[in-house]
C-alpha positions in Angstrom: 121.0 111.8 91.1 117.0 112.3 91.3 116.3 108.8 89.9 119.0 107.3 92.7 117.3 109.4 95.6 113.7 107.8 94.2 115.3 104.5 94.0 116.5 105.0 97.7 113.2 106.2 99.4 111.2 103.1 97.5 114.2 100.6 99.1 113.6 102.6 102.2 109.7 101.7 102.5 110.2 97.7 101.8 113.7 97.7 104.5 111.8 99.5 107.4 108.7 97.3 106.3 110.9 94.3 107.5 112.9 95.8 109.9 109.6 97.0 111.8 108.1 93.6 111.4 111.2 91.8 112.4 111.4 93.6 115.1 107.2 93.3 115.9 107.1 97.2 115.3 103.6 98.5 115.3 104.2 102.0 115.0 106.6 104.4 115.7 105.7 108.1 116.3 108.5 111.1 116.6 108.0 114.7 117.0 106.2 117.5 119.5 103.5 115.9 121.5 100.7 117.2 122.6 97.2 115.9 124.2 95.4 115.4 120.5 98.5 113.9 119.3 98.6 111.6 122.0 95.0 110.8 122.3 95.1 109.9 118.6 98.4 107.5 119.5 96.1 105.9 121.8 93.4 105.6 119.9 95.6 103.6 117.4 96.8 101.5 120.1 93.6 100.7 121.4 92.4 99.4 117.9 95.8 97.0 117.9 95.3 95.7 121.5 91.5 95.2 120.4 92.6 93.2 117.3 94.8 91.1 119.2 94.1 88.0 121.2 95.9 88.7 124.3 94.3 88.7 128.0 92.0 91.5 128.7 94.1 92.3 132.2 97.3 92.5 129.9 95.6 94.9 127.4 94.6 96.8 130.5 98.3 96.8 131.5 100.0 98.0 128.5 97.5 100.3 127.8 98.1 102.3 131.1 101.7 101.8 130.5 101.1 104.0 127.3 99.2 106.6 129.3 101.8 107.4 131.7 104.4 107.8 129.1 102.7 109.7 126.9 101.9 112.0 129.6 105.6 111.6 130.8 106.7 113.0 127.4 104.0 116.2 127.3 105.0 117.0 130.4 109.0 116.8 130.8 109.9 118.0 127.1 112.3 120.3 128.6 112.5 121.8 124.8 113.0 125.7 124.5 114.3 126.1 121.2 113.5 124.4 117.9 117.3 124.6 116.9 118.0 120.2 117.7 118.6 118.1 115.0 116.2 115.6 116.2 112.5 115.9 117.3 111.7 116.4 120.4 109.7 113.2 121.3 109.2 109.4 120.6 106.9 106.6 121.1 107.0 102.8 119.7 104.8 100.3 120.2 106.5 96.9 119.8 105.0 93.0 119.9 107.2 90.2 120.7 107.0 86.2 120.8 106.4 86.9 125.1 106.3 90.6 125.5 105.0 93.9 124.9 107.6 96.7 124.8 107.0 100.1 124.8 109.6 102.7 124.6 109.3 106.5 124.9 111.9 109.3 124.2 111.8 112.6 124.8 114.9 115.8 124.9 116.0 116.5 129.1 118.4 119.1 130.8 121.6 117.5 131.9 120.9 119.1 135.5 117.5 116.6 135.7 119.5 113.6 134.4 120.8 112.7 138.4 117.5 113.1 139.6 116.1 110.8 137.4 118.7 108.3 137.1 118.4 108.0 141.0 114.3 107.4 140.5 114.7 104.7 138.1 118.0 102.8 139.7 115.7 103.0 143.4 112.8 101.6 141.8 114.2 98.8 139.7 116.2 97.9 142.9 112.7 97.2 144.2 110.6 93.5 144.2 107.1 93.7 143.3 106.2 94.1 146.9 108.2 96.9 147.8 106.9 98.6 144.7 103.5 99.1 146.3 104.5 100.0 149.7 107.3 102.3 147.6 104.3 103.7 146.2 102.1 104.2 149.2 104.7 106.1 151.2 105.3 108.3 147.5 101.8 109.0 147.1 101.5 109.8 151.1 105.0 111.6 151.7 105.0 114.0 147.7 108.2 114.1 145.6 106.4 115.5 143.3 108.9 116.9 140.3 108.0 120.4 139.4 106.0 119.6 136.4 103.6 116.8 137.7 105.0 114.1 139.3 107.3 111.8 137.1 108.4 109.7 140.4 104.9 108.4 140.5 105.0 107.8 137.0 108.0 105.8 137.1 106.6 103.9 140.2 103.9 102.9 138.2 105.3 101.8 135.2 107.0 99.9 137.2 104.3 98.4 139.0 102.6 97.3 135.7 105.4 96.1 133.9 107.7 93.2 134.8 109.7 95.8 137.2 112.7 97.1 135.8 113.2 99.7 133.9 115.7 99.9 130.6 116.9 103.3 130.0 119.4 105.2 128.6 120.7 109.1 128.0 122.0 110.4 124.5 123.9 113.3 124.7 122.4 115.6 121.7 123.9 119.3 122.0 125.1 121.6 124.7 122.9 121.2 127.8 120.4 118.7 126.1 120.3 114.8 126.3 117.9 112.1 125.0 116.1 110.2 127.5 115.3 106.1 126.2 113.1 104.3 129.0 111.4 101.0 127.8 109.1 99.3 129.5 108.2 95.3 129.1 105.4 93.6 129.8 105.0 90.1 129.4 102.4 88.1 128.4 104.3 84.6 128.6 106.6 84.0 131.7 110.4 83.7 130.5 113.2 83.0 132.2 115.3 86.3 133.9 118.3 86.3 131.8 116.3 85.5 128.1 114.1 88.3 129.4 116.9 91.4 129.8 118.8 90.1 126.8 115.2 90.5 124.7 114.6 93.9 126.5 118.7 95.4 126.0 118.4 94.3 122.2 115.2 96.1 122.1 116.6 99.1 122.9 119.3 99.0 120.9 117.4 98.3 117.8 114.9 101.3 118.4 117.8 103.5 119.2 119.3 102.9 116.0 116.3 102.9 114.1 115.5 106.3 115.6 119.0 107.3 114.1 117.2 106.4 110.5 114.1 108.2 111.3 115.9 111.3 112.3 118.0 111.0 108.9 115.4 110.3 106.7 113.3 113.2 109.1 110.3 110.6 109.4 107.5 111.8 111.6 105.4 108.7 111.7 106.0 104.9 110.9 103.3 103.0 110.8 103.5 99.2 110.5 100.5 96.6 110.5 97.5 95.9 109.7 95.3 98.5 107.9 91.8 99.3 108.6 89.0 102.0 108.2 90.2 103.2 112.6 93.6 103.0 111.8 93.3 105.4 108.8 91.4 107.7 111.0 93.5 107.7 113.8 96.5 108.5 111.5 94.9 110.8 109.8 94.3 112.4 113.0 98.0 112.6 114.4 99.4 114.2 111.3 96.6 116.6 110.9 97.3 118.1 114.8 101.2 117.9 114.1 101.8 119.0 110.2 103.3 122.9 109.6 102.8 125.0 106.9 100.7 127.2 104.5 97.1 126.1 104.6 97.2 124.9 100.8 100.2 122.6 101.7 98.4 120.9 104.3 95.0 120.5 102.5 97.0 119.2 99.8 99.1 116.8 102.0 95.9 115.5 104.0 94.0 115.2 101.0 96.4 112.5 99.1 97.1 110.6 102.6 93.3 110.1 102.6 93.8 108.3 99.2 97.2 106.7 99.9 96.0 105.0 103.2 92.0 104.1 101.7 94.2 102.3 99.2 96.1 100.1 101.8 92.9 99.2 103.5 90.9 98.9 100.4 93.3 97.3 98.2 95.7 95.4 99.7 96.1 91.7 99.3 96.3 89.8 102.7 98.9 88.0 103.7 99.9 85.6 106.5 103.0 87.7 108.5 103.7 86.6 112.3 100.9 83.9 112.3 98.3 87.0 111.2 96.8 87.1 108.3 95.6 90.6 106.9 96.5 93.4 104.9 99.6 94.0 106.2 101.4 97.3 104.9 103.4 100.3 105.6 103.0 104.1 105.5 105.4 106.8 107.1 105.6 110.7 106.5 108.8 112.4 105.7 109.5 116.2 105.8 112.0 118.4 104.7 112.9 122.0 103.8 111.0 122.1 100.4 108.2 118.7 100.4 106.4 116.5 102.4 107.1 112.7 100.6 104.2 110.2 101.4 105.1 106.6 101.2 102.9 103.4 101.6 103.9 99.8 100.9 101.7 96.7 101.4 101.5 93.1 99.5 99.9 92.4 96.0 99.5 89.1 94.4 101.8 88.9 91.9 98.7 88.3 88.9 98.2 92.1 89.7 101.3 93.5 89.2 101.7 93.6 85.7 98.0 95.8 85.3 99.3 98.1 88.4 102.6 99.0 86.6 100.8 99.4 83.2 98.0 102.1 85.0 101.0 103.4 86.7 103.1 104.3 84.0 99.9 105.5 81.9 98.8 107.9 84.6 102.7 109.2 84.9 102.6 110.1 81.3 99.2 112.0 81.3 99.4 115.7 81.5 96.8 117.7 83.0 94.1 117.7 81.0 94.6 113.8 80.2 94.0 113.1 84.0 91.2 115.3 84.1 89.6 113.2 81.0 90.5 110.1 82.6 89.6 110.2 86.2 86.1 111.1 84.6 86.0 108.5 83.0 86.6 106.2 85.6 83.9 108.1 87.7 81.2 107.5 85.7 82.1 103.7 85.0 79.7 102.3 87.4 79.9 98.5 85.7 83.9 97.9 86.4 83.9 94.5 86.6 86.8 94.0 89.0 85.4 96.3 91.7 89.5 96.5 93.6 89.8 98.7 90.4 88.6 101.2 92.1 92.2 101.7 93.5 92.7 103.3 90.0 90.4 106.3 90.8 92.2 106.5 93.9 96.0 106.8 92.4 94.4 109.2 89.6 93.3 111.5 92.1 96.3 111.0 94.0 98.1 112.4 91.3 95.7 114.8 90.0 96.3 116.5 93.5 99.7 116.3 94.3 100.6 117.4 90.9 103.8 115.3 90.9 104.4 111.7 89.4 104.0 108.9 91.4 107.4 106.5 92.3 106.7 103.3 92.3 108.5 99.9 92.9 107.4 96.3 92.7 109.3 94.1 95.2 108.8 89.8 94.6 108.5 88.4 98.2 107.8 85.0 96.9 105.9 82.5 94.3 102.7 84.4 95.4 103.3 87.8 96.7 105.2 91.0 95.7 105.4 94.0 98.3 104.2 97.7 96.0 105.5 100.8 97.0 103.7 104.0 96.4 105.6 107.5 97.1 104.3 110.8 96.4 106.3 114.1 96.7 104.0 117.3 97.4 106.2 120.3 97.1 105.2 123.0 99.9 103.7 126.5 99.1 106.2 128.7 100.0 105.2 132.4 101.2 105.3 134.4 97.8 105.6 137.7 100.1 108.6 138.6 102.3 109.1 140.7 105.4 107.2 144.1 105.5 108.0 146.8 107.8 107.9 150.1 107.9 109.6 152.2 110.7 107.5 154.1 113.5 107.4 158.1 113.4 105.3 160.9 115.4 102.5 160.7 112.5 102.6 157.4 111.5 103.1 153.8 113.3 105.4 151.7 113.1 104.0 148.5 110.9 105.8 144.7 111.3 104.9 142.2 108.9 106.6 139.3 109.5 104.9 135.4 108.2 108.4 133.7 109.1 108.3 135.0 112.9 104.3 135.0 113.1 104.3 138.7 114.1 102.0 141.0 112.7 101.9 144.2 114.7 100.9 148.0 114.1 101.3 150.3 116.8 101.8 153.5 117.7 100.2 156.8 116.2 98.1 156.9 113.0 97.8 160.3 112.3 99.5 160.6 108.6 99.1 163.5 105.8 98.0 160.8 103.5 96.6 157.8 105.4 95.6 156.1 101.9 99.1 156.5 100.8 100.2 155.9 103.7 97.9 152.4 104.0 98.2 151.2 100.5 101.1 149.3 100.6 100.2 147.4 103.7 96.9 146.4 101.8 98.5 145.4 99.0 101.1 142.9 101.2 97.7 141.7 103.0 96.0 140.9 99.3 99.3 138.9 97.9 99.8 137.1 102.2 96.5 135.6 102.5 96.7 133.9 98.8 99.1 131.4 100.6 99.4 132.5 104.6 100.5 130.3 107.5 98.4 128.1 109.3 98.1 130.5 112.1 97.7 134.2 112.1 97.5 136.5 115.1 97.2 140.3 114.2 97.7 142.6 116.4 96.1 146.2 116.7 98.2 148.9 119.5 97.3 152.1 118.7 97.9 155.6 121.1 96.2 157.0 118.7 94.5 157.1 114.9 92.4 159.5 112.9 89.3 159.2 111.2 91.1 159.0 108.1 93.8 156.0 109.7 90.1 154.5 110.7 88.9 153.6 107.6 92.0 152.4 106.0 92.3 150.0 109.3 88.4 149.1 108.1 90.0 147.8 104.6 92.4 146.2 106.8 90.0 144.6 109.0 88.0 143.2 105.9 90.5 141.4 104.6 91.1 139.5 108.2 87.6 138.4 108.3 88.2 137.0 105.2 91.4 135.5 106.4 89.6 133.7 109.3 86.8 132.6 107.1 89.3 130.8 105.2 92.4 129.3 108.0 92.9 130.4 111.4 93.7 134.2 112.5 92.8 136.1 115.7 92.9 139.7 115.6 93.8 141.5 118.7 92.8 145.2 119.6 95.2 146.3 122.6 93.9 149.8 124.2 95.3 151.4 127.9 93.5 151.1 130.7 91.1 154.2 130.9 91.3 155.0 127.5 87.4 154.7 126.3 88.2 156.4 122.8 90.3 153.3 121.6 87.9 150.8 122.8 84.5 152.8 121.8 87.0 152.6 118.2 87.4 149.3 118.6 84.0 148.2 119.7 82.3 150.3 116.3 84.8 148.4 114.0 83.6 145.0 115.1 80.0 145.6 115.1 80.2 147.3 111.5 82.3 144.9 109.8 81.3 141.7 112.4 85.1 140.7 112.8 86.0 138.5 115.8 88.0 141.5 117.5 89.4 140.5 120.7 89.9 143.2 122.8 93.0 143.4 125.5 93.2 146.2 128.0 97.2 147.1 128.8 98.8 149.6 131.3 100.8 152.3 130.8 
């Protein structure tokens, strides 16, 4: 069953590799947005539209086009639970033989679908020169939505695109929908009819390809041409968006820095859509237990045989082997084939994820085969569980909890035994900040402590400023309004131990 599900994901990579490029798919993002996310997106986008050798007032164009969806998304994700079996948002990015397309996606009440189905119907009813007057009176007269004016938006898309607007609503679960808008913008003048058909199948395709990324849970697809911005701005996006312990997602960063200075190192160009470069592939799945990596890109098939041979050495190397070898690659300083180097790179690829590498070798013609890389890395799961002890007249009431992100003690501190009492919470600390989350936020709400509670709360303390040295934690002193004791407290712990305490007055 393992080897089948290996063989699948390494099919996978080479069938959305020419589905994408079928399809002109540049890249395909799906998940929570936010303004680093997005600003990365554009980035990316920015480097493509630079590369290409379209218009500078049609670059212009889709580039706004991008804006105001992107913003359209971070702003009317009406998303208040994480319980949907899809992520919240989408982007693609799509090149045609006439056209741009770009489609975004994002989850939407059923009570705003009228609303918005109205806007878009009234606007792509509208010729060109309605659409600015449309626009004036909108921008003079308001209809602003509540979160930031998506009529506007919509007008403007509009305005810079060919006019109308392709959309469509999903129904996911209960009250929630999925709302599909794609916009085209054409580059080449096409005749009306050839133009919707082009723009409907469009659609379609990226809804059903959606339906693959959400079953294979695929964050981000990239497909194109690899270079040093690319990586960066890739690198970027899943850096802002991956979850997890802080081991897990040095780890995962770590071998994407080596799986994606491969493809732009090492790949062999090739001539695809009348381009010729070093075409490839690299998307991100996630589930319950891994993250898998997976890049795919051409090789000249002279290569193959000394790629598979390295492969299947470094798979069969234990530790220690790897260790030996990777040191002895990095003191060879006279390789004679310098694209070598790539073997330093898979080495350390390995050497880091810990796992064997899947590969596949795929013959696209005389010259060419397409390699596929894919690397599982197994996340570090909390080793220590829920701790919680109940609140009493002596002693507060402690909450320990990495799966809800709630670390609380409040109440009194006034115990027989506060080392007793304190031990076991230090010990839980000790064993939680081996492997915590990525955020921590502690919280302090005394009514009141004793010396004794004070200097167990110092040992406490120290072990949070060496929790923030290492990830990110806030620690949070709460202390009623009035009451100088807690804060003076408060105020001598941070200047004796120099923690970042942030101190937060509350009423009775």
């Amino acid at each position: 069953m393992e080897a089948e599900s290996k063989k699948t994901n390494l099919s996978l990579a080479f069938q959305l590799f020419k589905d994408t490029q079928q399809d002109n798919l540049e890249y395909i993002y799906r998940g929570k947005f936010n303004t680093d996310i997005t600003d990365n997106i554009l980035s990316l986008a920015e480097e493509s539209l630079r590369l290409s050798e379209q218009k500078l007032a049609i670059k212009k164009r889709v580039y706004f086009v991008m804006v105001e969806g992107l913003q359209n998304i971070t702003r009317h994700q009406d998303l208040n639970s994480v319980n949907f079996p899809i992520k919240p948002g989408l982007f693609v990015l799509q090149r045609k033989k006439n056209s741009y397309f770009i489609t975004t996606g994002n989850l939407i009440e059923k009570k705003n679908i009228s609303v918005l189905k109205n806007q878009l119907e009234r606007v792509n009813q509208l010729s060109k020169d309605e659409l600015n007057e449309y626009y004036k009176n909108h921008l003079v007269d308001g209809g602003f939505s509540g979160k930031g004016g998506a009529g506007l938006g919509l007008i403007e898309i509009a305005r810079k695109s060919k006019g109308s607007l392709s959309y469509d609503f999903r129904k996911i679960q209960g009250k929630f929908y999925y709302f599909y808008l794609l916009t085209e913008i054409p580059f080449v003048n096409t005749e009306l009819e050839e133009s919707q058909r082009a723009t409907e199948f469009s659609l379609q395709n990226i809804k059903e390809l959606h339906d693959i990324l959400n079953r294979e849970n695929i964050t981000l697809n990239y497909s194109g041409i690899f270079n040093q911005d690319n990586l960066v701005n890739l690198l970027g996006i899943i850096e802002k968006q991956m979850k997890g312990t802080v081991i897990t997602k040095i780890k995962t960063f770590n071998v994407m820095v080596e799986m994606l200075q491969n493809l732009v190192k090492h790949a062999d160009h090739y001539q695809l859509n009348q381009v010729v470069g070093n075409h490839g592939i690299f998307f991100i799945a996630e589930n319950e237990d891994e993250f898998v990596l997976t890049a795919g890109n051409y090789l000249r098939n002279e290569r193959v045989n000394d790629l598979a041979n390295h492969l299947f050495h470094i798979n069969a190397l234990d530790n220690k082997g790897l260790n030996a070898l990777y040191n002895k690659n990095l003191l060879n300083f006279e390789r004679q084939d310098k694209r070598s180097g790539a073997g330093l790179g898979i080495i350390d690829m390995r050497l880091k994820s810990q796992q064997k590498i899947n590969y596949s070798f795929e013959k696209v013609d005389h010259d060419f085969s397409f390699f596929t890389l894919s690397i599982k890395i197994t996340k570090n799961e909390l080793k220590v569980g829920k701790f919680f002890i109940e609140g009493s007249h002596d002693r507060p009431e402690i909450e320990l909890n990495p799966l809800e992100n709630k670390f609380v003690i409040s109440g009194r501190s006034i115990p027989e035994n506060a080392y007793d009492f304190y031990q076991p919470v230090i010990e839980w600390l000790d064993d939680y900040i081996k492997s915590p989350n990525s955020m921590t936020v502690f919280e302090f709400k005394f009514e009141h402590i004793n010396t004794h509670s004070s200097q167990q709360i110092m040992k406490i303390l120290q072990r949070l400023k060496k929790l923030s040295a290492e990830s990110s934690a806030k620690i949070k002193w709460y202390y009623y309004k009035d009451d100088n004791d807690m804060l003076e407290l408060g105020t001598r712990l941070k200047e004796l131990l120099g923690v970042d305490l942030r101190f937060i007055e509350q009423s009775h």
